[in-house]
Every structure is written in structure tokens, then in C-alpha cells.
Kinemage of the C-alpha trace (Angstrom):
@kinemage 1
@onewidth
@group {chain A} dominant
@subgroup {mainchain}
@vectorlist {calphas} color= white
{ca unk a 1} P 0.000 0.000 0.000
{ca unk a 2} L 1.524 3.229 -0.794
{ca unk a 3} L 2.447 5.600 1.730
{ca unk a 4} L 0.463 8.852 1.787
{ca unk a 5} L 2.164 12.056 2.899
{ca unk a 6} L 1.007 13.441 6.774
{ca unk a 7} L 0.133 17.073 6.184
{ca unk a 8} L 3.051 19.001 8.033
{ca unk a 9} L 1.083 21.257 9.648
{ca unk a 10} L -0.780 18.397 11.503
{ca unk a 11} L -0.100 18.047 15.153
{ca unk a 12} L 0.703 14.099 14.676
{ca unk a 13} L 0.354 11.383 12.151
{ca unk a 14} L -2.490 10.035 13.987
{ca unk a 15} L -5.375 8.746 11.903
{ca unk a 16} L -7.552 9.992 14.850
{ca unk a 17} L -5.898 13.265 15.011
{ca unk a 18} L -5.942 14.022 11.094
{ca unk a 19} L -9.694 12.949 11.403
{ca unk a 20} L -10.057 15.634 13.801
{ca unk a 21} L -7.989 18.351 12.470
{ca unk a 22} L -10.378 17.650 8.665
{ca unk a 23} L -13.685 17.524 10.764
{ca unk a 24} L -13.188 18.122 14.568
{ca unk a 25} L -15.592 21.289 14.291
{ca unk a 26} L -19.733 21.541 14.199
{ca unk a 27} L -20.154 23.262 11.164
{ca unk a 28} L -18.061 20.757 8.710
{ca unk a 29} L -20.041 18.207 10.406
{ca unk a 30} L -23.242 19.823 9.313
{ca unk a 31} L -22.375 20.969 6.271
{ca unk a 32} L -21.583 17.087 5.175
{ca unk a 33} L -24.478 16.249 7.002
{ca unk a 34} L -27.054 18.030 4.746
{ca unk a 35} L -25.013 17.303 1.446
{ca unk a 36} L -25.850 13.615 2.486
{ca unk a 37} L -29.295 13.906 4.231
{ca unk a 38} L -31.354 16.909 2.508
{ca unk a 39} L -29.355 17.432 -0.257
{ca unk a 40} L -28.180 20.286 0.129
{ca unk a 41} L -26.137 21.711 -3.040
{ca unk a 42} L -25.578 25.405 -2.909
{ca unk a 43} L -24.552 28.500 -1.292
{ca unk a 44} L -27.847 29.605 -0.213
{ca unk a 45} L -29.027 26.334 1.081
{ca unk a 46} L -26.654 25.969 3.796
{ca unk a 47} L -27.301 29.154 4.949
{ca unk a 48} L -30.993 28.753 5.593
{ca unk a 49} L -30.259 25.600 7.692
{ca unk a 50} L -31.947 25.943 11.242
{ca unk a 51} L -28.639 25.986 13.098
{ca unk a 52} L -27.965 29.274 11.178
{ca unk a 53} L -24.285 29.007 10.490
{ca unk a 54} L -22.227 32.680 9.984
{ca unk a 55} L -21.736 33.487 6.036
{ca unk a 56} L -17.968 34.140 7.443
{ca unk a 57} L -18.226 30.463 9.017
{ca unk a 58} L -19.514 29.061 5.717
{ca unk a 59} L -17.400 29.944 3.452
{ca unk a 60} L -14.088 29.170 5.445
{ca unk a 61} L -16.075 25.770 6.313
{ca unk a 62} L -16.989 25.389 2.599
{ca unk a 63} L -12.882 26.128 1.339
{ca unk a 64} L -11.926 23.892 4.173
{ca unk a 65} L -14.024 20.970 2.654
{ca unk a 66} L -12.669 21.891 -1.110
{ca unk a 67} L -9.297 21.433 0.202
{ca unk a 68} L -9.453 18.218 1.810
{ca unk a 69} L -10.909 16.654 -1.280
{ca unk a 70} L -14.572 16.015 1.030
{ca unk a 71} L -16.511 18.095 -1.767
{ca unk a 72} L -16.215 19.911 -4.785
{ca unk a 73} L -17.539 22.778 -6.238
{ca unk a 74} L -18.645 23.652 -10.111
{ca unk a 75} L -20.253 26.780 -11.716
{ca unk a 76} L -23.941 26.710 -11.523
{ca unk a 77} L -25.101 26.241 -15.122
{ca unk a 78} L -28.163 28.252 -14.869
{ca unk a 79} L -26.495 31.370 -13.269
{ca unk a 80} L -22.523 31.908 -13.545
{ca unk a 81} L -22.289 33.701 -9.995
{ca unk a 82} L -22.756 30.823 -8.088
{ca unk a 83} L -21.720 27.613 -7.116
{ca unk a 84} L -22.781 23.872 -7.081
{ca unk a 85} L -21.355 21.608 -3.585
{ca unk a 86} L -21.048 18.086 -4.307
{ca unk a 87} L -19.403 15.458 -2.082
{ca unk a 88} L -16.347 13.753 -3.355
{ca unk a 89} L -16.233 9.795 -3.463
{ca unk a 90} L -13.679 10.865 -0.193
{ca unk a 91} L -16.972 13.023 1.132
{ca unk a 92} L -19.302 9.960 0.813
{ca unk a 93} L -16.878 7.396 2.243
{ca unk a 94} L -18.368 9.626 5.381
{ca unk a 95} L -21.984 8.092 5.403
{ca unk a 96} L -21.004 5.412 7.661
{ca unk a 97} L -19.259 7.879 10.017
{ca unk a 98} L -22.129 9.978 10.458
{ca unk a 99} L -24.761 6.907 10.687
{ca unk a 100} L -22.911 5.666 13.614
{ca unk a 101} L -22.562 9.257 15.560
{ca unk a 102} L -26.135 9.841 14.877
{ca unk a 103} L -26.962 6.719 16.196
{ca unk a 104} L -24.592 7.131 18.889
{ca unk a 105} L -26.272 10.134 19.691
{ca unk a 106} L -29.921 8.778 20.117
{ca unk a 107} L -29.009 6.279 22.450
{ca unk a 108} L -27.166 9.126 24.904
{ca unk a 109} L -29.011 11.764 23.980
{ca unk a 110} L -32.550 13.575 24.139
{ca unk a 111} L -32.596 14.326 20.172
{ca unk a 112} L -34.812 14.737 17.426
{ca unk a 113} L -35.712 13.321 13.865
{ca unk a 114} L -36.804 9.956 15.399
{ca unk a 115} L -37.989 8.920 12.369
{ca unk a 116} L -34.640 9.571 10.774
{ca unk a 117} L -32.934 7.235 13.806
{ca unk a 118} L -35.394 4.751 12.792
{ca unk a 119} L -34.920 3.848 9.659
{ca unk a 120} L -30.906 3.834 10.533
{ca unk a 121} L -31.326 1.305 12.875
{ca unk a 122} L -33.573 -0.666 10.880
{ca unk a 123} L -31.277 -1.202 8.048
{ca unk a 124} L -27.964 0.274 8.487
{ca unk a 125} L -26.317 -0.799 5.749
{ca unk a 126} L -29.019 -0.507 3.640
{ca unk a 127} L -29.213 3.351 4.951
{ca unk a 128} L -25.889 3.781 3.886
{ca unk a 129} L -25.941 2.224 0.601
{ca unk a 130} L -28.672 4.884 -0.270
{ca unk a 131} L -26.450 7.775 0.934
{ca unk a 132} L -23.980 6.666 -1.291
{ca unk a 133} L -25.676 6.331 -4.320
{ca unk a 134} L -27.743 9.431 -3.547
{ca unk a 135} L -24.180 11.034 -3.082
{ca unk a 136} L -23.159 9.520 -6.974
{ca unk a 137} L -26.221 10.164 -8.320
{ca unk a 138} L -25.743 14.280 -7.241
{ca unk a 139} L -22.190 13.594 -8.417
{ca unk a 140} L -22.935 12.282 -12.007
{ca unk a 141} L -25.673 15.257 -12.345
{ca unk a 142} L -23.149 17.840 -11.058
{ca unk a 143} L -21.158 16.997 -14.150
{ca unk a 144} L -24.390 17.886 -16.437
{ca unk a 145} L -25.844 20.871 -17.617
{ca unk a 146} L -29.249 22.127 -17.155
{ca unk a 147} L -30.819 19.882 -20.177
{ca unk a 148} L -28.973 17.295 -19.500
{ca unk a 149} L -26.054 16.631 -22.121
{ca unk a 150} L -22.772 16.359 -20.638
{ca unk a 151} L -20.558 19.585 -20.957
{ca unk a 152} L -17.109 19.611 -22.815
{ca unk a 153} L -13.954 18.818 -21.004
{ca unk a 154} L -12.576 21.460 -19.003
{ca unk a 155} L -9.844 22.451 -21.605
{ca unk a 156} L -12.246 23.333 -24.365
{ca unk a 157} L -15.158 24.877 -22.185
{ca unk a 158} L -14.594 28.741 -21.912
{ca unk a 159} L -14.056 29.937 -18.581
{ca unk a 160} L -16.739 31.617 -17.026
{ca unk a 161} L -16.426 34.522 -14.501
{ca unk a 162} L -16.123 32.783 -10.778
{ca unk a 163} L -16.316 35.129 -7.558
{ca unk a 164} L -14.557 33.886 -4.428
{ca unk a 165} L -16.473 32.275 -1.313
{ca unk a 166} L -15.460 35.508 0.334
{ca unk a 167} L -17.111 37.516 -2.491
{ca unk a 168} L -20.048 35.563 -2.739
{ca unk a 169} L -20.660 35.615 0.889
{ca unk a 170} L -20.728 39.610 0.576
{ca unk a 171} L -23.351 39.802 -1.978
{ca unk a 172} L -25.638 37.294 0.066
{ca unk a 173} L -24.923 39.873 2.904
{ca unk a 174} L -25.869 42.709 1.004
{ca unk a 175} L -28.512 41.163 -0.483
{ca unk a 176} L -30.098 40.177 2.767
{ca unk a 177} L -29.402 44.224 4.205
{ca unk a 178} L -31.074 45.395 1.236
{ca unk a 179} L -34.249 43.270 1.977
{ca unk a 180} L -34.372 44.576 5.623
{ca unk a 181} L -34.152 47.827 4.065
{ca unk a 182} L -36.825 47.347 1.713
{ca unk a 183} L -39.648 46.510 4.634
């Protein structure tokens, strides 16, 4: 088995530790958790989850993701401004992860989405094979246009306009001050 380089600014070469450096915090957490369980794709979406993550948050959450290979990120084909999250085969090799801390969870803890808990422990593995081919399925249609053909390799496509997180994060600011404003 090859060896894979430890990331030097890592604490130790602990599989635990890398683990928790890629997705000790809450909002990563979340953020993978509704790409897998509501299907959750853009910008916009993650913002109007109920634990109402910081725009700030999301986007250094969002980068954070990009860089560890957990998800990627293409231009929207129906507007050029924004973006498209999908989880990486990496991201999806998560579902089991995040089955068993859920579960984990509802056995310690006073929580919600019972249903949800449920159907885990009915069929865990059949739970999880559904994540993942929900998670190929957003995957393969990631890679598609809006009608459906498959765009042209990267090389020949012409490159569209794409605004930073940070950037994009400051028009969904100013967008939301200009509503307030507008009441």
C-alpha cells in the first residue's frame, strides 16, 4: 500500500488526530451532514439551515471541505455567480461515520428526527448504501448541464467569470441588508 504524505502542519500522524484536524468542528459536520441527508447543493441552502451558520463560518467551512478533497464545487449552469457543492467519493466514504454518531447520539441523547434514527437502525447498511448512491447520483448530475447533455472537457469549455467564497458571501450579505431595508 503506498504511503500517503502526513500534512506538516498536523499536530501528529495520527489517523484519529488528522480525522479531527479535517472535521473536529460543528459546522463541517453539518455541512456534510445536509449534502448527504437533505441534499443540500448550494450557497444559499446551507445558509438557511436551522442551526444558522455565519456566512464568514460558511465559506471558510466550505474552502476547508474543497481542500481536503470532502466536496467539490462547479459553476452553476443556470447562473454563472454561483456555485454547485457536491461530495467527493472521499466526502461519501463519510456516510457510515455519520450513521454511527447519529446513532450514537440517540441512544445518549434527548434528540430529534426519530424517524430519521429509525430507519438507521432498521437497516444500516441498507441506509448507507442509499447515501452513497444518492451522493453519486448528485455527483454524475453535477457533471451535467441544465438539459442534460454532458458539458465539454474542461480544456475546451470557456471559462466563465467565478467570484470567491469571500465575495459571494458579501453579496448574500448585502442582499439580505437590502431586503431589511426594503420593509
Amino acid at each position: 500500500m503506498p504511503h500517503k504524505n502526513s500534512d506538516p502542519k498536523r499536530r501528529s500522524g495520527c489517523p484519529l488526530n488528522a480525522s479531527v484536524e479535517i472535521l473536529g468542528d460543528r459546522w463541517s459536520l453539518l455541512i456534510i451532514r445536509d449534502m448527504m441527508l437533505r441534499g443540500f447543493r448550494s450557497y444559499k441552502e446551507f445558509l438557511s439551515s436551522y442551526e444558522k451558520i455565519a456566512t464568514n463560518i460558511l465559506a471558510d467551512r466550505l474552502q476547508k471541505l474543497i481542500t481536503h478533497g470532502i466536496i467539490t464545487t462547479k459553476g452553476d449552469p443556470s447562473d454563472g455567480r454561483k456555485f454547485i457543492y457536491s461530495l467527493t467519493p472521499k466526502g461519501i466514504d463519510l456516510a457510515p461515520v455519520l450513521t454511527e454518531m447519529v446513532l450514537w447520539a440517540a441512544a445518549h441523547e434527548d434528540t430529534a428526527n426519530q424517524a430519521l434514527v429509525r430507519q438507521m437502525r432498521k437497516d444500516k447498511e441498507q441506509f448507507i448504501s442509499a447515501v452513497r448512491q444518492r451522493g453519486a447520483e448528485t455527483t454524475r448530475a453535477a457533471d451535467r448541464n441544465v438539459k442534460g447533455k454532458r458539458k465539454p472537457a474542461p480544456d475546451t469549455r470557456q471559462r466563465a467569470f467565478r467570484p470567491s467564497l469571500r465575495s459571494q458571501r458579501l453579496r448574500d450579505v448585502n442582499a439580505r441588508g437590502t431586503r431589511r431595508w426594503q420593509h
